[in-house]
Backbone bond lengths (Angstrom), bond angles and torsions (degrees), N, CA, C in turn:
res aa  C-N    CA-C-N  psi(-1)  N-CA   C-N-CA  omega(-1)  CA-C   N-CA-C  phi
1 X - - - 1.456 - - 1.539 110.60 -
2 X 1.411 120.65 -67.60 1.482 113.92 175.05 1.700 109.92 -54.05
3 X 1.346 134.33 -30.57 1.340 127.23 -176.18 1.306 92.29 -60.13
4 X 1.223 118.95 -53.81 1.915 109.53 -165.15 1.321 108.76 -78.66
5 X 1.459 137.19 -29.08 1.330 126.70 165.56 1.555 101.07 -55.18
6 X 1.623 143.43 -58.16 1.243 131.19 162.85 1.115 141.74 -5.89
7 X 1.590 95.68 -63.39 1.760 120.83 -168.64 1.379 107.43 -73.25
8 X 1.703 115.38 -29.56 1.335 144.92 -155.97 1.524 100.97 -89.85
9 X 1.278 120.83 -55.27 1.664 115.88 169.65 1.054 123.57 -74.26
10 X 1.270 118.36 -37.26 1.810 118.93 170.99 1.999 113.14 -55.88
11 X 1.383 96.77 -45.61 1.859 80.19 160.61 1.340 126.00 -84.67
12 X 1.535 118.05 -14.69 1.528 113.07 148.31 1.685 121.35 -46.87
13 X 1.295 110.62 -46.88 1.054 103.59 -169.32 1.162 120.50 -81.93
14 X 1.380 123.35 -43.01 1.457 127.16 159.09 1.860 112.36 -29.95
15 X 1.693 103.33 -44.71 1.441 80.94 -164.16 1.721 106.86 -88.54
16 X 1.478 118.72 16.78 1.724 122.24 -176.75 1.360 86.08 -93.11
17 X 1.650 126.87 -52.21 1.296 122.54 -160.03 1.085 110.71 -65.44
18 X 1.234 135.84 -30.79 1.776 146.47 -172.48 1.252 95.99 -55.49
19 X 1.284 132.72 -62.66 1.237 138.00 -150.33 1.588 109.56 -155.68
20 X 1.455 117.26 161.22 2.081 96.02 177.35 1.764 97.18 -108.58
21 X 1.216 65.64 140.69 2.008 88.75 -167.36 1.689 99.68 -108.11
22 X 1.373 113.43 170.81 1.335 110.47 165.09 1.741 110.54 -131.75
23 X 1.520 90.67 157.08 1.404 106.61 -159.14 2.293 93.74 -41.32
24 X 0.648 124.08 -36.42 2.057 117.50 173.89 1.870 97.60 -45.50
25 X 1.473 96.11 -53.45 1.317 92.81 -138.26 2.121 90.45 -78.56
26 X 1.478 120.78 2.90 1.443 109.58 168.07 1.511 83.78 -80.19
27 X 1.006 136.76 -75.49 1.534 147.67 -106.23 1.813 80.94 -78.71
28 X 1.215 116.68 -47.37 1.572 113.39 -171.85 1.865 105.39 -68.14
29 X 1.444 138.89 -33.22 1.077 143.75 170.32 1.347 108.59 -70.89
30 X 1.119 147.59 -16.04 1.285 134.03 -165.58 1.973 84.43 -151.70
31 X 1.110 107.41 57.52 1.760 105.38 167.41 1.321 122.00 -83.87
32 X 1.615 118.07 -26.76 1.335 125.39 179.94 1.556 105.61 -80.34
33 X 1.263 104.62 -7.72 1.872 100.75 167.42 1.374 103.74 -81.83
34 X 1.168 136.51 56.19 1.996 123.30 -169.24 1.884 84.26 -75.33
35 X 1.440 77.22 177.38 1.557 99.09 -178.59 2.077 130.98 107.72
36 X 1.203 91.79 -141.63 1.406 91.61 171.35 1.239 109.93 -112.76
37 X 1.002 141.23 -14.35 1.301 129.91 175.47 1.341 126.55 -79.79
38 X 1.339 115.75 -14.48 1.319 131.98 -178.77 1.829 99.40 -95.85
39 X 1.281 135.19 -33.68 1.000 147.24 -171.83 1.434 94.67 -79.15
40 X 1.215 136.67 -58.53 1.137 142.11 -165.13 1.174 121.73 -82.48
41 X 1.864 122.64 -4.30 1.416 125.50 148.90 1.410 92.28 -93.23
42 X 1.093 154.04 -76.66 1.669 147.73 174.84 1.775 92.07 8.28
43 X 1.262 101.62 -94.22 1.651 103.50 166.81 1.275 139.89 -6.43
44 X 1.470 109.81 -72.45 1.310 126.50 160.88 1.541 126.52 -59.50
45 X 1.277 132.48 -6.86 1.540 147.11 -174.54 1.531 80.17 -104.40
46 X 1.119 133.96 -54.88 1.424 138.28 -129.17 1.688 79.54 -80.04
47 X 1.907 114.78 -58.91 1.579 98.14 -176.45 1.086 138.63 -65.73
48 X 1.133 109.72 -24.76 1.752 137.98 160.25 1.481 109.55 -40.33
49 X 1.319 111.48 -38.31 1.557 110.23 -163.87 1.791 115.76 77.88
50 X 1.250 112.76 22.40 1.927 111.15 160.04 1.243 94.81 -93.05
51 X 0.993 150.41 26.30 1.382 133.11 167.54 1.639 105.74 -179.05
52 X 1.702 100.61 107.87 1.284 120.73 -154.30 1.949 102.32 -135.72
53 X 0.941 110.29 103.66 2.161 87.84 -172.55 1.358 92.16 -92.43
54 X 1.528 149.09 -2.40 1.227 131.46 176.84 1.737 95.44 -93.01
55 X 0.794 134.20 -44.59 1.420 142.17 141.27 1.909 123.73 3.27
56 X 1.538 86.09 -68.15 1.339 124.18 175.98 1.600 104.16 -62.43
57 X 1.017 106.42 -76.53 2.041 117.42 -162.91 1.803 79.07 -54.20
58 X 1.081 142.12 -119.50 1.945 120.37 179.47 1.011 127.29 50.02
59 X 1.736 91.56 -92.14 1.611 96.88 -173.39 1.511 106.73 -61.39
60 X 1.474 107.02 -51.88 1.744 126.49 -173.99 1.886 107.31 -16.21
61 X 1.893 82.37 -72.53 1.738 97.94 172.30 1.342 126.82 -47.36
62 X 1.475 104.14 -27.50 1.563 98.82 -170.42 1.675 113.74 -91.47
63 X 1.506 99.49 -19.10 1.298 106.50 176.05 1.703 112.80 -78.86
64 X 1.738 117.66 -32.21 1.206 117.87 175.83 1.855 110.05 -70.26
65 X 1.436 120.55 -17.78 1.019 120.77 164.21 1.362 125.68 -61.09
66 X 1.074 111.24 -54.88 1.467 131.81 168.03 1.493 129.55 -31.17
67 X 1.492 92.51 -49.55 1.332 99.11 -164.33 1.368 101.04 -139.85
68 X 1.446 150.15 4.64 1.336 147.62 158.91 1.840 108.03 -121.35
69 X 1.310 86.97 170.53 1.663 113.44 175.19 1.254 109.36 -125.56
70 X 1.757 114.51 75.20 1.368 131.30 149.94 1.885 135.86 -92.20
71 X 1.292 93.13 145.55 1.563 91.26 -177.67 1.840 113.95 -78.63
72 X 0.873 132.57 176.22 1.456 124.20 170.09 1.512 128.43 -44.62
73 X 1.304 86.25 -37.97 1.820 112.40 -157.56 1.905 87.23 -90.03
74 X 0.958 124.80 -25.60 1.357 124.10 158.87 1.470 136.63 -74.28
75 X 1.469 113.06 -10.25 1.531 121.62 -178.11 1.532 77.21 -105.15
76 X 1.134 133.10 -36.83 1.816 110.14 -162.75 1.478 94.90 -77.56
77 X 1.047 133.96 -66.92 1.773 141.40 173.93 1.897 96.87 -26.72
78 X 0.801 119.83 -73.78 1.843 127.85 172.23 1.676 102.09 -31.75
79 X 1.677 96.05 -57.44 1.721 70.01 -174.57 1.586 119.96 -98.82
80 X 1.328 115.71 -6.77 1.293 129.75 155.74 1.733 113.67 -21.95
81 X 1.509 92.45 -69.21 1.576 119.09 176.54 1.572 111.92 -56.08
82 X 1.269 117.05 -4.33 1.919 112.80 179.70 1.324 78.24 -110.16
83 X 1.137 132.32 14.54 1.752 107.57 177.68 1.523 142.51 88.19
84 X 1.695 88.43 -2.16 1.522 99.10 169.70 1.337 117.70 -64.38
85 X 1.395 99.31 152.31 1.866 102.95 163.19 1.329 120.90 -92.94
86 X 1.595 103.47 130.02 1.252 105.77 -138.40 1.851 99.17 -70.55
87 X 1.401 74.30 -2.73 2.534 62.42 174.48 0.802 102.83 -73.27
88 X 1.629 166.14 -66.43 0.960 154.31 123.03 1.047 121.99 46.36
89 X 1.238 135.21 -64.61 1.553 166.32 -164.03 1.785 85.39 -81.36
90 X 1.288 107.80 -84.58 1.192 134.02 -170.28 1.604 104.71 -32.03
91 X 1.052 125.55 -35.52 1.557 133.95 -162.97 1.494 98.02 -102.29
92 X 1.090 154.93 -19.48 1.389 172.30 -23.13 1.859 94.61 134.86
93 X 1.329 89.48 -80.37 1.889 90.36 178.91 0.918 111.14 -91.36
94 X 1.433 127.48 -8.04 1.835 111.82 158.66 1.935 105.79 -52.78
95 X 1.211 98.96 -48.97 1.351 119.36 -152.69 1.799 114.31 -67.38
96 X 1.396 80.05 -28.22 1.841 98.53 -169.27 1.766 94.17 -128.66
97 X 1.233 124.47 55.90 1.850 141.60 -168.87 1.840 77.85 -61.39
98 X 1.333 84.31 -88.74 1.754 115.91 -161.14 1.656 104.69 -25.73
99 X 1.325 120.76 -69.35 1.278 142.31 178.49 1.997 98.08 -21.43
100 X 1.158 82.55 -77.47 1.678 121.38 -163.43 1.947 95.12 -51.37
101 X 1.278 110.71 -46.67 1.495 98.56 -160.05 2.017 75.96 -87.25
102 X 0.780 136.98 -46.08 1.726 119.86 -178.82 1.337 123.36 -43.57
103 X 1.207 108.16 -54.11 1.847 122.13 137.62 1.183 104.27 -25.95
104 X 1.080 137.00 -89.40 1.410 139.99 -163.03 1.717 115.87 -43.83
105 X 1.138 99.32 -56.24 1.900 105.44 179.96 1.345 114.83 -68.77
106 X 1.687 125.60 -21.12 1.210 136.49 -169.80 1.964 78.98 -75.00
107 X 1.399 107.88 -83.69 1.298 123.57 172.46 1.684 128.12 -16.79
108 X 1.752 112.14 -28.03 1.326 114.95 160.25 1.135 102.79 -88.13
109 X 1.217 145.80 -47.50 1.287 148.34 -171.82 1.481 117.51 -45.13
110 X 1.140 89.68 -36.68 2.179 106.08 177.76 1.208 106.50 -66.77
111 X 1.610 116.02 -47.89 1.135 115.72 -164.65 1.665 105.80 -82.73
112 X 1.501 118.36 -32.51 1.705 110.44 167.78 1.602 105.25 -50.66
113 X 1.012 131.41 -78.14 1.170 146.99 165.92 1.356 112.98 -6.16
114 X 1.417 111.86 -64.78 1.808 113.15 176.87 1.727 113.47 -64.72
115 X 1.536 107.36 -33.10 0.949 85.00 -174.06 1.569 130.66 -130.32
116 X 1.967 94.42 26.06 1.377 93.94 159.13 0.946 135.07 -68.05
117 X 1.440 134.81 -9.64 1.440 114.11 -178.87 1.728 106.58 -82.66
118 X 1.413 126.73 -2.12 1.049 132.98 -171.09 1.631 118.63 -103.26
119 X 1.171 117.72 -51.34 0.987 125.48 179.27 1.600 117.38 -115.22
120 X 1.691 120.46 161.47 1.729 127.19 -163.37 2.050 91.54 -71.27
121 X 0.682 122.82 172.01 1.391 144.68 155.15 1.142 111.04 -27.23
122 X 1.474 91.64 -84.80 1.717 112.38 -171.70 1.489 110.58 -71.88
123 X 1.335 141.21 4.12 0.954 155.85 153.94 1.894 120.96 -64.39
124 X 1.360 94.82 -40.32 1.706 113.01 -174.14 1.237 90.89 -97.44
125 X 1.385 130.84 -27.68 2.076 108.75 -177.46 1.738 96.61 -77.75
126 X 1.347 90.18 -51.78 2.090 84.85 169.81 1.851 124.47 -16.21
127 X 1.721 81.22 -63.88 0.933 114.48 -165.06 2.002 112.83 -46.66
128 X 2.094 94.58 -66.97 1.341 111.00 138.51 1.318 131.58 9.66
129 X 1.705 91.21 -88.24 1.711 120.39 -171.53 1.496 101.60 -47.54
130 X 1.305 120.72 -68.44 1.515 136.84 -175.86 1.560 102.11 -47.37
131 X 0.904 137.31 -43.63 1.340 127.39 -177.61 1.419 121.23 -96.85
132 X 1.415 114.12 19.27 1.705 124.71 162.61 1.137 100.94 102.19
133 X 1.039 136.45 13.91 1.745 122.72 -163.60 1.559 103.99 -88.86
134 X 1.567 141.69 125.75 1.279 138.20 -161.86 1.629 106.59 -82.46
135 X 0.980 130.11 117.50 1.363 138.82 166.49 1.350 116.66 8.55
136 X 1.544 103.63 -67.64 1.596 129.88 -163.67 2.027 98.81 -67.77
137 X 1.245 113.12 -28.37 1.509 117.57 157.31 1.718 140.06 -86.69
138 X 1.172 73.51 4.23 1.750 112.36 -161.41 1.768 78.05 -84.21
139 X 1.327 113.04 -83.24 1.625 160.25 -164.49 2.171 82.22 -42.11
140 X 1.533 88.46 -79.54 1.855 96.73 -157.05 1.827 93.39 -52.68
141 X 1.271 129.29 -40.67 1.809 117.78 -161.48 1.894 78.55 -58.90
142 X 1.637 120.36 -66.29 1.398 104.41 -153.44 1.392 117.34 -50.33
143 X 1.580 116.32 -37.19 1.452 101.95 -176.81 1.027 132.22 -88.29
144 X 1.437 129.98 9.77 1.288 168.29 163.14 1.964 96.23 -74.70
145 X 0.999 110.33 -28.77 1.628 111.44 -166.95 1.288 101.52 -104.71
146 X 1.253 133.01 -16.82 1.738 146.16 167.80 0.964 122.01 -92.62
């Protein structure tokens, strides 16, 4: 029993340290471990701090900041999809509103920008709309761009 709880956290851990995962994405990689032993390193990562999802949604955001042009409703759907619960999420952009919708208008603004010379106006708020972007950010990137 302790040999396989052993054998059992050391490739847990290998696969948190590789990269930061969230508590879905162990439980879905190591599912044929059901039981307690898998629960009970879950646990133990969890006090440790290798496996943190408020932690996670953070970095997540800061990296989708960084390096993409997403609307709000697109970082929650993104991390939705790793398996967070979305209260979690939910408490996250309550918490960080301001941040997130500045993000957001910077983020329409890129996309007016990229793709006015290509496409009509009203074509790119469409465009916008469809990909979560809220009106009222929709509105401030254009007049900010005039």
């Amino acid at each position: 029993m302790d040999e396989e709880y052993d054998r059992l956290k050391t490739k847990v851990l290998r696969y948190v340290l590789y990269k930061k995962r969230t508590e879905n994405e162990v439980r879905q990689k190591f599912a044929e471990n059901t039981g307690n032993i898998l629960e009970n390193i879950i646990e133990y990562l969890k006090q440790e701090d290798y496996i943190n999802d408020r932690r996670y949604i953070e970095k997540s955001v800061n990296e989708f900041k960084a390096l993409k042009n997403m609307s709000i409703k697109e970082v929650k759907y993104k991390l939705i999809s790793k398996g967070i619960k979305s209260n979690l999420i939910d408490d996250y952009i309550y918490n960080n509103k301001e941040s997130l919708l500045d993000y957001e208008i910077v983020s329409a603004k890129n996309i007016l920008m990229k793709k006015a010379n290509i496409l009509e106006q009203n074509e790119i708020i469409e465009y916008l709309n469809k990909k979560g972007y809220m009106r009222e950010s929709i509105n401030i990137a254009l007049e900010d761009l005039t």
